[in-house]
C-alpha positions, 0 to 999 in steps of 0.5 A: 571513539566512534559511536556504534549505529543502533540496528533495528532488529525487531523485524529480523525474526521470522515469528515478529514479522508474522506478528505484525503482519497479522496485526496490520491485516486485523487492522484493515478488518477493522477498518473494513467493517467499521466502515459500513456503520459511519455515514459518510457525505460524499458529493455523488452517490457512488462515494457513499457505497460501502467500502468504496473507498478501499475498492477505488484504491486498490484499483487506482494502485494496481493501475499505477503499477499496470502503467509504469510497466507500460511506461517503462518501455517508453521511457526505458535507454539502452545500457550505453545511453549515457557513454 
């Protein structure tokens, strides 16, 4: 007799994913604010700006994705490369 795999149906609702969604960008207020009340030691001075952390973050993400754009013109073969 073969086992059935179980699904992960949870996200499948459109009311669920918005539910968890919302809870995740709570999640990062939270985190945001909380972030202006603990000190922090950082070894140069701009590391102890407020939410500094989340601002280089986002910009080394948004760089990563600027430069695999680029990269991928670079790296890129043709559709035949390998025939």
């Amino acid at each position: 007799m073969k086992k059935r795999k179980k699904e992960l149906t949870f996200l499948d609702s459109t009311k669920n994913r918005t539910r968890v969604r919302n809870y995740f960008y709570i999640s990062l207020l939270v985190l945001l604010v909380v972030d202006f009340f603990v000190h922090k030691h950082g070894h140069f001075s701009w590391e102890e700006a407020p939410v500094f952390f989340a601002v280089y973050g986002f910009i080394s993400c948004v760089s990563l994705i600027f430069i695999a754009k680029v990269l991928r013109i670079v790296v890129k073969r043709k559709e035949d490369y390998y025939d």
